[in-house]
Structure formats: structure tokens, C-alpha cells
C-alpha positions in Angstrom: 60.4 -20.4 64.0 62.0 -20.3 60.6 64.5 -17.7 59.8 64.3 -16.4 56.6 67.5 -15.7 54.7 68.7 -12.2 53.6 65.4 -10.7 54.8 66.7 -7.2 54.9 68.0 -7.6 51.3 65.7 -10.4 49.9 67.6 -12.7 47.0 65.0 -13.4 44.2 67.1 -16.6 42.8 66.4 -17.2 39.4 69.0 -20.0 38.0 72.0 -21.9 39.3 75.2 -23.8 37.2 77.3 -25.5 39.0 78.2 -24.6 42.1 76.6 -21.0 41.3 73.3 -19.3 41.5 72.4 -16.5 39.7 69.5 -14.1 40.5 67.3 -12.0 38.0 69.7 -9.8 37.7 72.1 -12.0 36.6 74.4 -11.8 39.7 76.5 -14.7 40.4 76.7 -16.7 44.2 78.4 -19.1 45.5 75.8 -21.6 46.8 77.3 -22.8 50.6 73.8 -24.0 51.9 71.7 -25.8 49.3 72.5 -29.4 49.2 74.3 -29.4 45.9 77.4 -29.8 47.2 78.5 -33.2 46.1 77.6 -32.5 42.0 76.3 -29.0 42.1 73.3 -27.6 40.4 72.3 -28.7 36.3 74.9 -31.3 36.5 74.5 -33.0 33.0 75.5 -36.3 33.9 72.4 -36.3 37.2 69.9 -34.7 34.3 70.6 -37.9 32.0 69.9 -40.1 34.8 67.3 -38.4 36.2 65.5 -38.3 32.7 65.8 -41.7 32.2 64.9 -42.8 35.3 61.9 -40.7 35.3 61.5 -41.5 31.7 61.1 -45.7 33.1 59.7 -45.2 36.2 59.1 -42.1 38.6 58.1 -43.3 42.1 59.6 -43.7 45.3 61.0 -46.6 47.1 58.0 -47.8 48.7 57.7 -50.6 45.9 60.4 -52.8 44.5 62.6 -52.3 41.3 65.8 -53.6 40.5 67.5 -50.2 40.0 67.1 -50.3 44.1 69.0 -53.2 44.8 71.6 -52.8 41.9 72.4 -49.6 43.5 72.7 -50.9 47.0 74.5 -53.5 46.3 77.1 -51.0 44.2 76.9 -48.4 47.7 77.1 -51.3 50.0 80.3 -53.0 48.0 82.3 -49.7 48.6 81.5 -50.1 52.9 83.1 -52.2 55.7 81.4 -54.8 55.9 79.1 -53.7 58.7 77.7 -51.2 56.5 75.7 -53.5 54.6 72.3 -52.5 55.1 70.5 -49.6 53.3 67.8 -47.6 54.2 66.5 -45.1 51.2 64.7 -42.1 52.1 63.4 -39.1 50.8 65.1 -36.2 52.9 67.6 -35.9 55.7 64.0 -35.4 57.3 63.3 -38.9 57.2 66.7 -39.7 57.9 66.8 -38.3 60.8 63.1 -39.9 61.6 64.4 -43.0 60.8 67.6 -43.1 62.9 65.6 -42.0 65.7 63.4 -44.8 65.4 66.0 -47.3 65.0 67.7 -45.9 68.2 64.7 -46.4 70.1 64.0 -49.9 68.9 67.4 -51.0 69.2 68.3 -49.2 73.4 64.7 -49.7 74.0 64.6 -45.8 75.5 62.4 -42.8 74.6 64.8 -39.9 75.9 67.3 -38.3 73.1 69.6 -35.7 73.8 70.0 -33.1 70.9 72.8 -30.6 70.6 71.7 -27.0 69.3 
């Protein structure tokens, strides 16, 4: 049920800078479906914080840590006010889990309706 991209013409991807990924052969393309799209890919400033980060602590946010709350109370401070509540998760996966779950706690219903 997954559809494999450019299977006539498979791209081997090697590298990416930017908004660009290169493949062994060194040919350049412009990346429109990863999720890089905010920063793009190898952006210096998400490797330093990354690496120090990981560097302190490399977990998820299962347990607490300050770095957590600082940073939802920096997210939360730039929201109306009824956007004050954060939920961290690992993939729009779990987002989507999540939202789901809330829905049904909140209405009280099983049924969704999905659009394709």
C-alpha cells in the first residue's frame, strides 16, 4: 500500500544542503516532500542545537526537563491565548494519534470522517 517514488527511474539520494538534495551523481533537486521545509536540510544553526542538546541529554519527552517547559512557554507566549497547552510528539504520526484521541474523549464518539 506504499507507493514508491520514481520507481521507473529510482533516485539513489546521497546528500542534501539546504533546500537541495543531491544524488551520487552529484545532481542537484529541489526537495518539495521531505519535511525540511521550515530550515531545510544541514542547517547550521538546528546542528548546534541539536549537538548540544544531544551532547546534555538525548531522550524523548516522556520524562521531565526544563528545556520542555522553557520551550513551551516561549511557543505558547507567541499563541492566542487559547493556545496554551502543548502536546510534544514524535511524528505527525502521533500527532495525528493524538488529535484523534483527544476528539474522541472530548465529543465522546468513535466515528471519524477522513478525506482522501
Amino acid at each position: 500500500s506504499c507507493k514508491v517514488f520514481f520507481a521507473k527511474d529510482p533516485l539513489k539520494i546521497v546528500r542534501a544542503q539546504g533546500q537541495y538534495m543531491f544524488d551520487e551523481k552529484g545532481e542537484k533537486y529541489l526537495d518539495c516532500i521531505n519535511n525540511v521545509a521550515h530550515v531545510g536540510h544541514s542547517h547550521p544553526y538546528v546542528i548546534k542545537a541539536a549537538t548540544n542538546q544531544m551532547e546534555l541529554l538525548n531522550t524523548n519527552s516522556r520524562f521531565l526537563h526544563d528545556n520542555l517547559v522553557q520551550y513551551a512557554q516561549r511557543l505558547t507566549a507567541t499563541l492566542p491565548e487559547k493556545l496554551s497547552v502543548c502536546y510534544f510528539v514524535n511524528s505527525g504520526s502521533e500527532a495525528n494519534d493524538l488529535a484523534l484521541r483527544l476528539a474522541r474523549q472530548y465529543r465522546g464518539h468513535q466515528d471519524v470522517i477522513t478525506l482522501e
